[in-house]
C-alpha positions in Angstrom: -0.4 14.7 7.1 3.3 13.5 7.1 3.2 10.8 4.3 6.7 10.3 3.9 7.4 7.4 6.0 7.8 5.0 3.2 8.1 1.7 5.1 6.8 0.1 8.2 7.3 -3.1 10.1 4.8 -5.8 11.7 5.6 -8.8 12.5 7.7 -10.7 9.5 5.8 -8.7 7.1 7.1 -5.1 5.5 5.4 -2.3 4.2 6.8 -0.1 1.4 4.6 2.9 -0.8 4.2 2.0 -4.1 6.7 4.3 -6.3 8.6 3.4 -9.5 10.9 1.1 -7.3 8.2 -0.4 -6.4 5.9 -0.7 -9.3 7.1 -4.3 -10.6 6.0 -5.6 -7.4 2.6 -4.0 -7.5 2.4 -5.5 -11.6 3.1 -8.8 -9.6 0.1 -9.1 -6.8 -2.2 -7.3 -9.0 -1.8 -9.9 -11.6 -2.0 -9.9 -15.9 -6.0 -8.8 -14.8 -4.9 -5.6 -12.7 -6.8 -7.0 -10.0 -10.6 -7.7 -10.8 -11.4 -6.8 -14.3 -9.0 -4.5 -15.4 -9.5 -2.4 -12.4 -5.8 -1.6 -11.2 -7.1 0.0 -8.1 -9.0 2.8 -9.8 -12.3 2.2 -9.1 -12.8 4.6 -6.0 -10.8 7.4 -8.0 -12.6 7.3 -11.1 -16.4 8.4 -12.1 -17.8 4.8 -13.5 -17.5 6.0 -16.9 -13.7 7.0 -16.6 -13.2 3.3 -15.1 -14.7 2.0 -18.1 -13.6 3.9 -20.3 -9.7 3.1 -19.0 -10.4 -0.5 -17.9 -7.0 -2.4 -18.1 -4.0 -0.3 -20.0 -5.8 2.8 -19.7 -7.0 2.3 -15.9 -3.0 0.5 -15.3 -1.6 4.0 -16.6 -3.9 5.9 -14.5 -2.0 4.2 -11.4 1.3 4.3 -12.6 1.2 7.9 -12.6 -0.3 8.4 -9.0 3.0 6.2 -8.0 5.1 8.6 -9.8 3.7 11.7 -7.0 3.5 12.1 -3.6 1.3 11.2 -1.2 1.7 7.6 -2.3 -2.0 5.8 -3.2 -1.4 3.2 -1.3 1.5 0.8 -0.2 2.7 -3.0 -0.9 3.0 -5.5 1.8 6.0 -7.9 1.9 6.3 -11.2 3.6 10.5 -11.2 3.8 11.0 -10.2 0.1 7.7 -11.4 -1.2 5.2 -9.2 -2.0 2.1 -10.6 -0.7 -0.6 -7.8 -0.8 -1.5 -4.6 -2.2 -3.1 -1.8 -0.1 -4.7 1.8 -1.5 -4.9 4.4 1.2 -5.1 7.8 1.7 -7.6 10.6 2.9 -11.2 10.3 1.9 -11.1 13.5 -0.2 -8.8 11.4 -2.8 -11.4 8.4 -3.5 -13.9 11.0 -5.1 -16.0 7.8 -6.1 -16.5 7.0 -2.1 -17.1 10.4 -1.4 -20.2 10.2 -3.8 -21.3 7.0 -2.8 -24.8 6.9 -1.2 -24.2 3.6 0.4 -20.3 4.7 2.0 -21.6 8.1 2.6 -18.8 10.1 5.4 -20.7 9.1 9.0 -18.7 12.5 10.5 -16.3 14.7 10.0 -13.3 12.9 12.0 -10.6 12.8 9.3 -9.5 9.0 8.7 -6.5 7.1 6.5 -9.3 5.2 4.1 -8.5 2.0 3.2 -10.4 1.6 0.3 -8.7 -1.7 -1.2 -6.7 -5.0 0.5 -6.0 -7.1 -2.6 -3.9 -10.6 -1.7 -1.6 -12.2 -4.4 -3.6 -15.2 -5.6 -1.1 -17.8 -4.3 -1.2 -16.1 -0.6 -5.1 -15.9 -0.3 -6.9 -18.2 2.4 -3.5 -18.3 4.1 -4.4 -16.3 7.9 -2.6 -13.0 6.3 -5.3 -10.4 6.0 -5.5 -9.5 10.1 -1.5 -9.0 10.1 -1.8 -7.2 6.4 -3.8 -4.7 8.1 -2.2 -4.6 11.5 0.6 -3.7 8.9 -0.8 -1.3 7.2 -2.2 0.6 10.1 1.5 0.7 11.3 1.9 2.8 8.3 -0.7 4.7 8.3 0.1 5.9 12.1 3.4 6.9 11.3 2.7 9.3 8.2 0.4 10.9 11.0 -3.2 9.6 10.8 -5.3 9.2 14.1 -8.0 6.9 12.6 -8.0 4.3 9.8 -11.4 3.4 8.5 -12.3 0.2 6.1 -15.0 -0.8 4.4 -15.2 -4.4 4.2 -17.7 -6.9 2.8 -19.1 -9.4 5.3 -20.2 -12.3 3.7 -23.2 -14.1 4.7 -22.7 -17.5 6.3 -21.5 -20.0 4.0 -21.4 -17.9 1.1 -17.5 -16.2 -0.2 -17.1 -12.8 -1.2 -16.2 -12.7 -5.0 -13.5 -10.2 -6.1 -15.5 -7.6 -7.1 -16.8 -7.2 -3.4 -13.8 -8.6 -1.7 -11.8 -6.0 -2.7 -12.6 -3.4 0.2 -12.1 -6.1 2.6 -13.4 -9.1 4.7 -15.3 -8.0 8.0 -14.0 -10.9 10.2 -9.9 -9.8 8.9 -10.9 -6.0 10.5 -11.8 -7.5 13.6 -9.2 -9.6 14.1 -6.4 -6.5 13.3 -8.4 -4.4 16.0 -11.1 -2.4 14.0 -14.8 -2.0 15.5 -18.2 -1.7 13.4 -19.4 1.8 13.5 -21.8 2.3 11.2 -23.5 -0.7 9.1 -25.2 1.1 6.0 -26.3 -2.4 4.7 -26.4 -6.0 5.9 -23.1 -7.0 4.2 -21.7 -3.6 4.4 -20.5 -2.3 7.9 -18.4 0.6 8.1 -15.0 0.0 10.7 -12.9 2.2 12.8 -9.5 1.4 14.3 -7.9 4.7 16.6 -4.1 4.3 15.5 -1.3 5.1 18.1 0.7 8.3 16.9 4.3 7.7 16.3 7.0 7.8 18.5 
């Protein structure tokens, strides 16, 4: 997989890997809480015990080095110079905690960019974003070489919000509006999505 293309365009919005450049920005979407409790974007990479053992500094140093190597672990999105969102992406095989999960088990053995996390910075949230993060991010993910992205987002039941322990993978309704499909739906709130990505050039 050619993961080297470190920026993509859609729209007004910009997306750039999260490296060392890049790592203030990330500090500045995630937030003082690293996202929801402490978390920093670990939670598919770590055993629950190694989450909770590293929640905040430890969990935040965790990251920090994954942006030090290649393939990035995910990429920031950037409305003109803003950031607005944080994305974590990559190949199945490096969210070992997804990979064991009964409930996100692999439906097949098509290999997909998983986009395990779509974090908004608090101020941008409720704003119309998420469908254009994505479209985005899928940009991104089709020029380092992937055929297929695949989500996992919540879909909350009507009249009820997702809180941001759930919300975290996603909001159903945002995947449908970048051009994702349901293709499995493991549980009621839980479907699985699929978008085929154009290869580049």
């Amino acid at each position: 997989m050619n993961t080297r293309s470190d920026q993509a365009a859609s729209g007004s919005l910009t997306v750039k890997e999260l490296s060392k450049k890049t790592w203030s920005d990330f500090e500045a979407v995630l937030g003082k809480n690293g996202g929801a409790r402490g978390c920093w974007c670990m939670h598919w990479r770590l055993s629950i015990a190694e989450w909770t053992e590293g929640k905040g500094e430890g969990n935040k140093q965790a990251m920090s080095r994954l942006a030090q190597r290649e393939p990035a672990p995910g990429v920031l999105v950037y409305e003109d110079d803003t950031p607005v969102a944080w994305c974590s992406l990559g190949p199945r095989s490096a969210f070992p905690r997804l990979e064991r999960s009964p409930l996100l088990a692999n439906i097949d053995d098509e290999p997909v960019c998983a986009i395990t996390c779509v974090f908004v910075q608090r101020k941008h949230r409720g704003s119309g974003l998420l469908p254009a993060i994505l479209e985005a991010v899928c940009e991104y993910a089709a020029a380092a070489g992937y055929t297929t992205a695949e989500g996992y987002p919540i879909e909350p039941r009507d009249g009820k919000r997702a809180g941001a322990d759930t919300a975290m993978t996603g909001i159903a309704s945002a995947f449908l509006g970048a051009g994702f499909s349901e293709v499995a739906r493991p549980r009621g709130d839980r479907p699985i999505m699929r978008r085929k990505l154009r290869a580049a050039g």
